[in-house]
C-alpha positions as CSV (number, residue, x, y, z in Angstrom):
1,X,102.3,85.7,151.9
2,X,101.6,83.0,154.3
3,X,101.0,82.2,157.6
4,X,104.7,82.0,158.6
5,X,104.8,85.5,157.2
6,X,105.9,88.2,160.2
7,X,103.5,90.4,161.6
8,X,105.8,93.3,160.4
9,X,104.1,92.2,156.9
10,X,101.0,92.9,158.3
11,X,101.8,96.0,159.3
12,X,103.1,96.6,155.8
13,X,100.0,95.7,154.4
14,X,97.6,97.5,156.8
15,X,99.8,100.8,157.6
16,X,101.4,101.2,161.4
17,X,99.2,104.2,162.7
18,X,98.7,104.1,166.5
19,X,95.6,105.3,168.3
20,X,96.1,105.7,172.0
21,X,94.9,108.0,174.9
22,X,96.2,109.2,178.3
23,X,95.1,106.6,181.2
24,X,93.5,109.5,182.7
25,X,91.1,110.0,179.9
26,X,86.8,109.4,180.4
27,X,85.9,106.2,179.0
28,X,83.5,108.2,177.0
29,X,86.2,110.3,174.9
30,X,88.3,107.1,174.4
31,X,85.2,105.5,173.3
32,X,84.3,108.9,170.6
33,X,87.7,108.3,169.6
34,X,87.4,104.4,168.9
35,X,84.4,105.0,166.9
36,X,86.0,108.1,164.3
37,X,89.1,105.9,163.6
38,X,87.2,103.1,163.4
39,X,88.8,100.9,165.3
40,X,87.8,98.4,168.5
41,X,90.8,99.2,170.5
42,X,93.0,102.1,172.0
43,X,96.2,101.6,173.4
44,X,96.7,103.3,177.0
45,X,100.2,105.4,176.8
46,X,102.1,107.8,178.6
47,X,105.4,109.5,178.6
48,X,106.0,107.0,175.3
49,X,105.3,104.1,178.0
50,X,102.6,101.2,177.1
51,X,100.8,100.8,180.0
52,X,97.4,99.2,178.8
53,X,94.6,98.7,176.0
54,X,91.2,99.8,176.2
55,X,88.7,98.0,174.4
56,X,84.9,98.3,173.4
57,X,84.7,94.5,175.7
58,X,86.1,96.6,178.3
59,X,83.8,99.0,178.1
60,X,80.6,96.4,177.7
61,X,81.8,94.7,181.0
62,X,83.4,97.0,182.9
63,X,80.8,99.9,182.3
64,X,77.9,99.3,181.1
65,X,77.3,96.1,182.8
66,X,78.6,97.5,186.0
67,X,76.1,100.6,185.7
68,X,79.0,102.7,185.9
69,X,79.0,106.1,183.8
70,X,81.4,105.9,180.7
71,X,81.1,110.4,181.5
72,X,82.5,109.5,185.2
73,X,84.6,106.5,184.7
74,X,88.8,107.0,183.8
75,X,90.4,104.5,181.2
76,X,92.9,103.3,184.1
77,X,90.0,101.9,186.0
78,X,88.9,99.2,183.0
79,X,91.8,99.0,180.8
80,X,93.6,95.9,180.1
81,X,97.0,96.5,181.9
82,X,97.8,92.5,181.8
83,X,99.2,92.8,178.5
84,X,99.9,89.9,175.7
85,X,102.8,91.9,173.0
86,X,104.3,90.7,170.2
87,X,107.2,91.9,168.1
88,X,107.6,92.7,164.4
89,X,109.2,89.2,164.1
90,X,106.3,87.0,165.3
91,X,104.5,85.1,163.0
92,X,101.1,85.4,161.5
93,X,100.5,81.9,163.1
94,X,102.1,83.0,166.4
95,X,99.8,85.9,166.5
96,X,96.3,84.2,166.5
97,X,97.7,81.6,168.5
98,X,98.0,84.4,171.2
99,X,95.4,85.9,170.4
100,X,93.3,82.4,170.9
101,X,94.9,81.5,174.2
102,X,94.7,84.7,175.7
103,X,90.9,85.6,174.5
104,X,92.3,89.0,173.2
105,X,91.4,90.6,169.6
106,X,94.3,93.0,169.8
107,X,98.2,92.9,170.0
108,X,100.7,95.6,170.5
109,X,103.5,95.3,167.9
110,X,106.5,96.2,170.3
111,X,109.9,96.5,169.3
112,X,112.9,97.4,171.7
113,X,110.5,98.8,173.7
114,X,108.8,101.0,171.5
115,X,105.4,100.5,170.1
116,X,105.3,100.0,166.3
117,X,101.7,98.9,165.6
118,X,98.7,97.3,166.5
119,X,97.0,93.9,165.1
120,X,93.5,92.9,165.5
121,X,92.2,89.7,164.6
122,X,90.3,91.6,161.9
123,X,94.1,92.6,160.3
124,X,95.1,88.6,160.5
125,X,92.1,87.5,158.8
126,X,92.1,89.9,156.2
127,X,95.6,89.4,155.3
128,X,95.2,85.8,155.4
129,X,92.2,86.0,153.0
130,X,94.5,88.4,150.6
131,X,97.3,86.2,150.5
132,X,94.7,82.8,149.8
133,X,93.3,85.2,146.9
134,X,96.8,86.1,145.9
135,X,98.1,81.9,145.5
136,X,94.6,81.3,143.6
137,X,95.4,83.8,141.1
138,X,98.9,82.4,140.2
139,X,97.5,78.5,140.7
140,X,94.7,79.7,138.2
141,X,97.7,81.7,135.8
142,X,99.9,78.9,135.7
143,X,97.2,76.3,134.9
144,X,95.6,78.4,131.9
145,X,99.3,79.0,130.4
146,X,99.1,82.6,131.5
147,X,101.9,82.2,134.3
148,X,104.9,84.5,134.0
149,X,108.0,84.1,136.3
């Protein structure tokens, strides 16, 4: 595991469910949704067709510091439809180097045109971190004599 490692690892590593609503859908059920998955991000589908993400930053700028009514306001109306994609063969590095440019914490995973996952910049890190831990251990195994190839 390393940065040069695809993002199809990740997805391995993290599992490849997709959360998503219609664009049609209140901001407030998008946002019930986001919070019992767990997750910052929704993508906005249709028909099988990505059309945009929906995010809790959307929500904090486009809602509540609008004084609209998450109740009254439609997912279309603040999603992000200006999207940045990857594929399963981009790289780890690749990835946060998007995600860094384009001041965007989450990435749909598309692949011939169908979506196949989602990263965050919470799944980049953590996989990172886990594959650091991972070299440690065999650094550590090989120096105490405990190594086995």
């Amino acid at each position: 595991m390393n940065h040069t490692d695809p993002v199809a690892a990740v997805l391995r590593q993290k599992g490849r469910e997709i959360f998503s609503v219609l664009p049609g859908t209140s901001v407030y059920d998008a946002l019930a949704l986001m919070a019992d998955k767990g997750v910052g991000a929704l993508l906005v589908m249709e028909g099988g067709r990505l059309l945009g993400v929906i995010s809790e930053r959307d929500y904090a700028r486009k809602v509540i510091l609008q004084g609209r009514s998450s109740k009254d306001t439609v997912v279309d109306e603040i999603m992000t439809a200006e999207l940045v994609e990857v594929t399963p063969r981009h790289t780890v590095d690749d990835c946060m180097k998007l995600m860094t440019d384009h001041r965007v914490r989450h990435l749909p995973v598309v692949d011939e045109r169908s979506v196949t996952g989602v990263v965050s910049m919470g799944d980049l890190v953590k996989y990172v971190i886990t594959a650091q831990r991972d070299e440690i251990e065999h650094l550590q195994a090989y120096i105490t004599g405990g190594y086995v190839s």
